[in-house]
C-alpha positions in Angstrom: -1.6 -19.3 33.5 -0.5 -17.0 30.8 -0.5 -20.1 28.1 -4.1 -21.1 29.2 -5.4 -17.4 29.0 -4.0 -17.0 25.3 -5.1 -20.3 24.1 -9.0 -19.4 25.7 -8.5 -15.7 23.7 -7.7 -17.7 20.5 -10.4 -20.2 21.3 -12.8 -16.9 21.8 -11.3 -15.2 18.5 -12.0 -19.1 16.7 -15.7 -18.7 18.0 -16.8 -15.2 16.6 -14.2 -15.4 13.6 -17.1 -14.6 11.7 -18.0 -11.1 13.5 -15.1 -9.0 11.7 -13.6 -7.8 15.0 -12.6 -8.9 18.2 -11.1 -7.2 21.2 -7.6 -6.9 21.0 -7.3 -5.2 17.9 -7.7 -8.3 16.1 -9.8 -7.1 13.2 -10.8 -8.5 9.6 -11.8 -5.1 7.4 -15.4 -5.5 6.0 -14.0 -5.9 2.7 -11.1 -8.5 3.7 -11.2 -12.1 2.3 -10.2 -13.1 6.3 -12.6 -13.5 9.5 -11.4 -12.7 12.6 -9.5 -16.3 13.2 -7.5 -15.4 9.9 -6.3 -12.1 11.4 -5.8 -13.4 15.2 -3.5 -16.2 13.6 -1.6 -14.4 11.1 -1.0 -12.0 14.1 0.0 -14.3 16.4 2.4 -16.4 14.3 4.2 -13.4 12.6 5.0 -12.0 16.5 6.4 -15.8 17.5 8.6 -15.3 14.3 9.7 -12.6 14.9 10.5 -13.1 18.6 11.9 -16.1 18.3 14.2 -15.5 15.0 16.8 -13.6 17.3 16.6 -16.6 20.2 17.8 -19.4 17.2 20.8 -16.8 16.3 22.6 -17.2 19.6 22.6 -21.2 19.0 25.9 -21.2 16.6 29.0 -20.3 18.5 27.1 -20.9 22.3 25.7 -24.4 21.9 27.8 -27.7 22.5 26.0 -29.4 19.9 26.1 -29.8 16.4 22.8 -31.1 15.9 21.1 -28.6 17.7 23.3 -25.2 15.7 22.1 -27.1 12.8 18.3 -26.9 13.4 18.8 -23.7 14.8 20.2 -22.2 11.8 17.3 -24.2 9.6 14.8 -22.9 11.3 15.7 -19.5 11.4 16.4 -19.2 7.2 13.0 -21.2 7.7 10.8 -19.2 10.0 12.2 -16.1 8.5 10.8 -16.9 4.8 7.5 -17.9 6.8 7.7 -15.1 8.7 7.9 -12.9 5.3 4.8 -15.1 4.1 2.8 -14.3 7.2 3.7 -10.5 7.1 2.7 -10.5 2.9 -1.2 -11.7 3.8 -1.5 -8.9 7.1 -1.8 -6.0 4.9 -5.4 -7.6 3.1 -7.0 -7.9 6.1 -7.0 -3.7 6.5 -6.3 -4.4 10.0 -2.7 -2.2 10.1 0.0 -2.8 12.6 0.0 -5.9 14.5 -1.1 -5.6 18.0 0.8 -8.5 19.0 4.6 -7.3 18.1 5.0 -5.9 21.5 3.4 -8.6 24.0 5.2 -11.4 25.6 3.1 -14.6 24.8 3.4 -18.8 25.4 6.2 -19.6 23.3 7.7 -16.5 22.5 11.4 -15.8 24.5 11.5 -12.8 26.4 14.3 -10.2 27.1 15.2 -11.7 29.6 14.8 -15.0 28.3 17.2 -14.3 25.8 19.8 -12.3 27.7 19.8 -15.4 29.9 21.1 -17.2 26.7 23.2 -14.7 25.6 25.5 -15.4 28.8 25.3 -19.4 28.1 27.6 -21.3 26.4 28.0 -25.0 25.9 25.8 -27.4 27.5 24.5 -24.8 29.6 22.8 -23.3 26.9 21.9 -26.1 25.5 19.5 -27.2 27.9 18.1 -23.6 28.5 17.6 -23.3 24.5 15.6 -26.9 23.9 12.5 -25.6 26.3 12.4 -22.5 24.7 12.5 -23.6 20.9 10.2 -26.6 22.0 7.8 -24.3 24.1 7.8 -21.9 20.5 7.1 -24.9 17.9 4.6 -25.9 20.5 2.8 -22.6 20.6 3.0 -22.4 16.8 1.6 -25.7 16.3 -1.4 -24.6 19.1 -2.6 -21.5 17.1 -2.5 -23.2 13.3 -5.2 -25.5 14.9 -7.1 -23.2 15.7 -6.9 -21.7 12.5 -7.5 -24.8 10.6 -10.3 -25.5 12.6 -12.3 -21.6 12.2 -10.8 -19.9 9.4 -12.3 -18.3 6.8 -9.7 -18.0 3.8 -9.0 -21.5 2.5 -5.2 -19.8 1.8 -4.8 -19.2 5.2 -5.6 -22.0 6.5 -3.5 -23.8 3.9 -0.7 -21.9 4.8 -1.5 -23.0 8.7 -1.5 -26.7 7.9 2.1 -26.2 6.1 3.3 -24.8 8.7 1.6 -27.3 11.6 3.0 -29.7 9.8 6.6 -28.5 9.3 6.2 -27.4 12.8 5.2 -31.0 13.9 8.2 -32.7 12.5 10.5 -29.5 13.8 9.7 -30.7 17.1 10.5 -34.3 16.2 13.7 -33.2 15.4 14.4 -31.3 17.9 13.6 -34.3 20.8 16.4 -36.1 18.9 19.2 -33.1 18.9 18.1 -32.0 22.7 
């Protein structure tokens, strides 16, 4: 329920992109290169980042699989650089902190969530850890559509489809180490 009433908000936010604000706090300053899709995606894929960076930590040392510590670590050198990427654009859209840090969202581990794997070890975390990664690549794969589909700056959405597509292939990988 909670997946279906973000992806309708980002469907929402794709629709007026061009109004400047939305409710939320998603806003694009009049003077920002970035609509209102721009913002709501930046946003949205800087909070995965950083909720999820912490979540592919616990995979050395807890995981019974070598394949799955290596994508782990990957992705988190990885998702950390885009992370830095995403958080570079947010301050030219004059829209100040993002309003999405503190929300659990589709994709993103909780607390709990990640105490959970915290206690875990071997094959047990293993199969708690693959839904939770896939259910994050997912989610970040969800919102860069939408972005390349109602964007406004042509380097954000550029920066979407890189992603999406590194994303995509993430996934791929990760049905063959789960």
């Amino acid at each position: 329920m909670v997946r279906a009433w973000v992806s309708a908000a980002f469907v929402l936010l794709s629709l007026v992109g061009g109004c400047g604000s939305t409710a939320g706090g998603t806003v694009a300053s009049s003077g920002s290169p970035f609509n209102a899709t721009d913002v709501a995606w930046l946003q949205l894929a800087e909070a995965l980042h950083a909720r999820a960076l912490p979540m592919l930590a616990l995979a050395p040392g807890r995981s019974a699989s070598p394949e799955l510590v290596e994508l782990a670590e990957r992705l988190a050198k990885e998702h950390g650089e885009g992370r830095e990427r995403l958080r570079a654009l947010l301050p030219r859209n004059g829209a100040g902190e993002n309003p999405h840090a503190g929300h659990d969202m589709p994709g993103m581990p909780t607390a709990g969530d990640l105490e959970t794997l915290g206690g875990l070890r071997g094959k047990k975390f293993d199969r708690r850890f693959v839904p939770l990664v896939r259910a994050y690549l997912d989610q970040l794969v969800l919102v860069a559509e939408g972005e390349r589909r109602s964007g406004a700056s042509e380097e954000v959405r550029r920066l979407a489809t890189t992603m999406a597509r590194a994303h995509e292939a993430e996934l791929a990988r990760l049905a063959g180490a789960g």
